[in-house]
C-alpha positions in Angstrom: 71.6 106.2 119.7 72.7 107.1 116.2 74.6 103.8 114.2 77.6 104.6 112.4 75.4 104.8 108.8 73.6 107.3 110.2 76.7 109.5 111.6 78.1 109.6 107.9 74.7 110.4 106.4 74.8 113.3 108.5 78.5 114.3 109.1 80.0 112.7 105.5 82.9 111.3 108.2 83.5 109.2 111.2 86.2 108.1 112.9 86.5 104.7 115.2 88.6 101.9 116.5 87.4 98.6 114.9 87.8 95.7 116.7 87.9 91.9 115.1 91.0 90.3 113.4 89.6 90.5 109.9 91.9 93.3 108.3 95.4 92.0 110.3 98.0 92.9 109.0 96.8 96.2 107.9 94.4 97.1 111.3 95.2 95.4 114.7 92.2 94.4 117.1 91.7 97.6 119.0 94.6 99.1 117.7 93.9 102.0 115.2 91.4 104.7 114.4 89.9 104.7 110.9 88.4 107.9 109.4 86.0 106.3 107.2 84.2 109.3 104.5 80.9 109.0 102.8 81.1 106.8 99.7 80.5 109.0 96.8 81.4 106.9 93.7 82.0 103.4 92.6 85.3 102.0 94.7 88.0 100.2 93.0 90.3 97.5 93.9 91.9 97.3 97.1 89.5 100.0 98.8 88.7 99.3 102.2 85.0 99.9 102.4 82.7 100.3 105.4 78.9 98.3 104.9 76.3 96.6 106.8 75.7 93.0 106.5 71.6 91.8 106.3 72.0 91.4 110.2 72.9 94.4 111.3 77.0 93.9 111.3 78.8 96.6 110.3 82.1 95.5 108.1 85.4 97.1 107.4 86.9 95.0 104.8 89.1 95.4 101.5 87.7 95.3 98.1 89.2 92.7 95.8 87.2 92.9 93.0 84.8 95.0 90.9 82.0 93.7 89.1 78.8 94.7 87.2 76.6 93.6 90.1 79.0 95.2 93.4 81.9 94.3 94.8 83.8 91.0 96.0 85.3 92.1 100.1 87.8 90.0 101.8 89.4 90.7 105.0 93.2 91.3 105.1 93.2 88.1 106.9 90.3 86.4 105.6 90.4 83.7 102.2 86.6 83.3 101.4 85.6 86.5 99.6 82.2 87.9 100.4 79.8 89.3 97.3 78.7 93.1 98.3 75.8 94.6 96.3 73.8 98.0 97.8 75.1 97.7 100.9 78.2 99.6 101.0 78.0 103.2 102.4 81.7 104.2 103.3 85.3 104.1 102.6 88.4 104.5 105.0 90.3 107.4 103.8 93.0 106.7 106.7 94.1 105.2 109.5 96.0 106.0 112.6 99.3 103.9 113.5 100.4 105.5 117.1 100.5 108.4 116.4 101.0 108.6 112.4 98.3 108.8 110.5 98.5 107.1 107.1 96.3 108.0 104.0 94.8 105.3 101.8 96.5 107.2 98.9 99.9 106.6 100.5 102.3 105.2 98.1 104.2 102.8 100.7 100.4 102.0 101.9 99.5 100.9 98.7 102.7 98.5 97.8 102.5 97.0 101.2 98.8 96.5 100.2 99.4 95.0 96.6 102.5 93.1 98.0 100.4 91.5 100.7 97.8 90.1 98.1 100.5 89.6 95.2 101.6 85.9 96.8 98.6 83.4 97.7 100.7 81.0 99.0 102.7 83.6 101.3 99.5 85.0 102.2 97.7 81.7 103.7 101.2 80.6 105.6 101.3 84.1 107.5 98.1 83.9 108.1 98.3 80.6 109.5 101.1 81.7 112.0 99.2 85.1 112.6 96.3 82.9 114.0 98.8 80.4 115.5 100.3 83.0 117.9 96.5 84.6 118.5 95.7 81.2 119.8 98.8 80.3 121.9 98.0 84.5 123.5 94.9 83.4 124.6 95.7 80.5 126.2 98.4 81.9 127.8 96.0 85.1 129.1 93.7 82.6 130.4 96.3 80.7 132.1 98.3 83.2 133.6 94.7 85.5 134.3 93.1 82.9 135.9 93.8 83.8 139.5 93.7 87.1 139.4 
């Protein structure tokens, strides 16, 4: 079976539905496609690249800073940036929300983006409800699901 590095060798685009809570707020668990293109130049700031970890992960995650060396990735709902050298081999282009798809170039994309990383302190508290409610649904799911 062909991985998804591969498939974009070959085609220059896939699409999938990630999984993971790593890019919340932007991408819910299971909840859009991505169309992710071959990487064809150096990506800049708030990019949402596609790579492959040493073991064999593969990682949607957003671009925060450029340096000489790669790239610094953090998650949308993530705080400890990750350093990226060689590995990176894609970039989203898009992403579907129901039915709408949304470009990476869209204007109201990208303020929501910059606003979402403008505040630190904003950031951490929403995250820290996001993954307060994640919790309290999965105990609840396990509760009620129990019998069934």
């Amino acid at each position: 079976m062909e991985n998804y590095k591969t498939q974009l060798e070959k085609n220059g685009v896939i699409a999938f539905v990630p999984g993971g809570n790593s890019m919340w707020p932007t991408l819910k668990n299971r909840g859009q496609s991505v169309i992710i293109v071959k990487k064809e130049q150096k990506l800049k700031a708030l990019d949402v690249a596609f790579y492959q970890r040493a073991d064999g992960t593969f990682v949607l995650h957003r671009v925060i800073k450029v340096t000489d060396f790669g790239y610094y990735m953090l998650g949308d709902s993530q705080v400890n940036p990750e350093k990226v050298e060689e590995q990176v081999f894609g970039v989203m282009q898009g992403f579907y929300s129901g039915k709408k798809y949304i470009e990476c170039t869209d204007e109201k994309y990208i303020e929501s983006v910059k606003k979402w990383y403008s505040n630190p302190k904003r950031r951490k508290r929403n995250l820290k409800f996001f993954y307060l409610r994640v919790g309290i649904k999965r105990r609840l799911k396990k509760l009620f699901c129990k019998g069934k």
